[in-house]
C-alpha positions, -999 to 999 in steps of 0.1 A, spaced: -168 -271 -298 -149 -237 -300 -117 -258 -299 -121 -271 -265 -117 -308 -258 -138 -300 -228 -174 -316 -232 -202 -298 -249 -222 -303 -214 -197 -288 -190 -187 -259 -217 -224 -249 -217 -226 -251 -177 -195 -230 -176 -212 -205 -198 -243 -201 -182 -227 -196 -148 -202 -173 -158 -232 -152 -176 -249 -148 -141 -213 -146 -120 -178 -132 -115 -154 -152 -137 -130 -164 -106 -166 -175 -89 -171 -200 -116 -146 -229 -106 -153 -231 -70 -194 -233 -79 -186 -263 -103 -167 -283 -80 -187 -286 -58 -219 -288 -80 -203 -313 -104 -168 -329 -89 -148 -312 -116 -121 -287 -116 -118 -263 -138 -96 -229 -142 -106 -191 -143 -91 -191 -177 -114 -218 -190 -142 -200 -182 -133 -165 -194 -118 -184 -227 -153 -202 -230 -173 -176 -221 -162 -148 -250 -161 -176 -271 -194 -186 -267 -208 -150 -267 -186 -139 -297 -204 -168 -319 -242 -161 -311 -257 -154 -345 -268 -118 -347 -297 -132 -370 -308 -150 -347 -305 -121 -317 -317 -96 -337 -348 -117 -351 -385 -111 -344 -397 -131 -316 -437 -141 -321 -443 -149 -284 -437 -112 -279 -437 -89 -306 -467 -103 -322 -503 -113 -304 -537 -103 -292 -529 -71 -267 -504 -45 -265 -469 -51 -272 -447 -22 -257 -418 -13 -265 -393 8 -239 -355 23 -244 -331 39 -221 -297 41 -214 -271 28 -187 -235 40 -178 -212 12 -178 -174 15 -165 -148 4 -190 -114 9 -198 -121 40 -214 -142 57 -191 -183 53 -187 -199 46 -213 -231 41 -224 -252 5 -233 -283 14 -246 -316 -10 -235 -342 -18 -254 -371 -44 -241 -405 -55 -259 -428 -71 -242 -467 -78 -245 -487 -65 -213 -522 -73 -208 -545 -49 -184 -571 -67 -161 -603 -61 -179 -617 -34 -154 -584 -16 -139 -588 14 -110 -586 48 -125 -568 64 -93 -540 32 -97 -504 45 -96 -492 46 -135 -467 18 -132 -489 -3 -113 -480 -42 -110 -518 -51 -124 -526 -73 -152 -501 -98 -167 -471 -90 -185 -452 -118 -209 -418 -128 -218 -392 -97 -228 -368 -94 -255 -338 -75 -250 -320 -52 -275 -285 -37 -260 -260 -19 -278 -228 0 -265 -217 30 -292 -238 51 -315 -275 48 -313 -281 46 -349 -270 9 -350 -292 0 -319 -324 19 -334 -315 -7 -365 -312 -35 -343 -345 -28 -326 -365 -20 -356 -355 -57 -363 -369 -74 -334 -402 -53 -332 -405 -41 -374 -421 -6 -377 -449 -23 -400 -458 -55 -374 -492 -63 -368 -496 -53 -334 -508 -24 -313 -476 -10 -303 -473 14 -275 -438 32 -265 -431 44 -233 -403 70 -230 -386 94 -207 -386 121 -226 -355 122 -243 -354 141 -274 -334 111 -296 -356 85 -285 -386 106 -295 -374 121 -333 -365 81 -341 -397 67 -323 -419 95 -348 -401 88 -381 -395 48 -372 -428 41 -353 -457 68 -368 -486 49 -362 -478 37 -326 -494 56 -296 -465 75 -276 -467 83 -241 -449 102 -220 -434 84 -187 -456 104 -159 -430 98 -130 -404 115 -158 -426 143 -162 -435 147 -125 -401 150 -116 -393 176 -142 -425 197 -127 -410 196 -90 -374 207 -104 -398 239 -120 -417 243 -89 -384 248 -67 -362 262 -94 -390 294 -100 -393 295 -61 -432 280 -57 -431 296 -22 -442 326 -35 -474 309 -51 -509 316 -32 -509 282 -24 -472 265 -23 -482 234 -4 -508 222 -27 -496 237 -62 -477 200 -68 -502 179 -58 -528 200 -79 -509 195 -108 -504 158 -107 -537 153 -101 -547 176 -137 -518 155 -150 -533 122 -141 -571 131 -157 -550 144 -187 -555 181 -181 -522 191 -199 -535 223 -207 -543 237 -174 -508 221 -162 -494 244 -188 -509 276 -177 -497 268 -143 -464 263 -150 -462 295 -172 -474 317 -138 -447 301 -121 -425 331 -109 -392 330 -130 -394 304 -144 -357 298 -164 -368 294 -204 -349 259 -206 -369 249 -181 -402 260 -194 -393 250 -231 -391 216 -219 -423 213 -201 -437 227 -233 -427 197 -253 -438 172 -226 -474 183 -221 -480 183 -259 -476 145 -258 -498 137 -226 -533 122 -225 -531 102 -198 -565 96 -192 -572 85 -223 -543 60 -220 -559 46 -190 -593 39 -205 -573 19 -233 -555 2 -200 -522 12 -209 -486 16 -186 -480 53 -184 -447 44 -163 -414 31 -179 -402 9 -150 -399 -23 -172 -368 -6 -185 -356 10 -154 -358 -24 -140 -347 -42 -174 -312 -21 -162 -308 -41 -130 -317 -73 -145 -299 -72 -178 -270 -53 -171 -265 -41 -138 -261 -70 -116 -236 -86 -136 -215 -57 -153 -215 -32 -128 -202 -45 -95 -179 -25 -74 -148 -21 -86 -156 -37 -121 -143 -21 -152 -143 -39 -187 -127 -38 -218 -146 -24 -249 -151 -59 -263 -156 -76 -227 -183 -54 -221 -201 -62 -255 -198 -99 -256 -212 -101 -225 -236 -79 -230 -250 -104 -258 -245 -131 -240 -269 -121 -215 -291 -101 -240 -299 -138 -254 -300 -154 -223 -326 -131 -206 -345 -131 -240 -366 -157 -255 -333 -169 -268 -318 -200 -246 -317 -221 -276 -292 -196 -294 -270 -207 -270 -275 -244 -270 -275 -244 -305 -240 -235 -304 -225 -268 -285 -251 -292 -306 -230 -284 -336 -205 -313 -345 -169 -305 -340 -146 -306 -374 
């Protein structure tokens, strides 16, 4: 298998380590796990291999465990900075995931609250150009599935003109900890201290926030003593897209932290150690490799060493 006399076994093992550690980590772990020795270079060589030959079918495909089903199925995107030869760039992160809300949740619980049960995630990262990640993702959840789907987004103005041409029918909501972030910047960029009542104006507001009072938020923030326009433009947008108690009574996430997280878990704890830095193709083999491996997708991988060498 990918012209190795090495055995199918040991090339997967070497594979699967090296997807979850640093390269030069690999050959000490196997030795002692397994009694054989083995060089850096085998397992870099393997590695990209392995990664550069998963199907992009296959990664790409529909998953029915988690883009199809009963409840919700939500779908998330953000971006991380990754350091490469080239300077940072960006690996955008997608992740799908069905989430089911216990049947009678707490209307004051936070809006990422760990309640209910959430399934099995698939993964969509791409480095370069979002129009060829929105294509991948359309792919694994399709715009026309038969599913409830429910986005979750920060706010950013790409993810939301794709999301309302790509994904029409699918209830949007804004991420609340997004949007109560951008209302402090407001609160101490137009000076609140001169308000009649500095101390509570924040709390007042995430509290109209929370019972979906988007209107009243926006008066408020529109008596805010100068106010800069950017600022103020870009609340605008926001609380046209907020109904958060509305969400709630359907038991939905207002909170994006399966993404936030999905940056740790996916791409984070491998790619981005200190003093890391990756070569453009590097970088986006791995990043499939462990796309598929922290999907739904272990067989992908497997599949690879079953074939019969020629």
């Amino acid at each position: 298998m990918l012209g190795s006399r090495t055995s199918p076994y040991l090339q997967a093992k070497l594979v699967l380590l090296a997807a979850e550690h640093v390269f030069a980590q690999v050959p000490p772990l196997v030795e002692s796990l397994l009694g054989i020795r083995v060089s850096t270079t085998q397992v870099y060589r393997r590695t990209q291999a392995a990664a550069q030959a998963l199907p992009a079918a296959g990664l790409d495909a529909p998953c029915p465990g988690v883009s199809a089903g009963p409840g919700p199925v939500y779908g998330m995107v953000d971006g991380s900075m990754l350091f490469t030869d080239t300077g940072w760039q960006e690996v955008k992160v997608g992740r799908v995931f069905q989430h089911s809300a216990p049947a009678s949740a707490p209307a004051s619980a936070p809006a990422s609250a760990p309640a209910g049960t959430m399934g099995p995630s698939q993964y969509v990262a791409q480095r370069g150009p979002f129009a060829t990640f929105t294509q991948r993702f359309e792919q694994v959840l399709p715009p026309d599935a038969a599913a409830d789907q429910v986005f979750v987004t920060d706010g950013a103005q790409w993810i939301h003109r794709w999301l309302q041409d790509a994904y029409p029918h699918a209830t949007h909501i804004l991420d609340f900890y997004h949007v109560a972030e951008t209302l402090a910047a407001a609160a101490q960029a137009a000076d609140a201290q001169a308000a009649d009542a500095p101390a509570c104006w924040l709390p007042a507001q995430y509290a109209r926030l929370w019972a979906g009072q988007s209107p009243a938020v926006e008066q408020a923030v529109a008596g805010l003593p100068g106010l800069a326009a950017p600022v103020a433009a870009q609340l605008g947008a926001y609380l046209a897209r907020m109904r958060y108690d509305q969400f709630r009574q359907r038991g939905l996430l207002c909170g994006s932290g399966p993404v936030e997280a999905a940056h740790r878990t996916l791409l984070q704890v491998r790619l981005k150690r200190s003093g890391q830095r990756w070569s453009n193709g590097g970088l986006d083999r791995l990043v499939r490799l462990r796309s598929a491996l922290k999907s739904p997708q272990m067989h992908l991988l497997t599949d690879l060493f079953k074939k019969p060498t020629a």
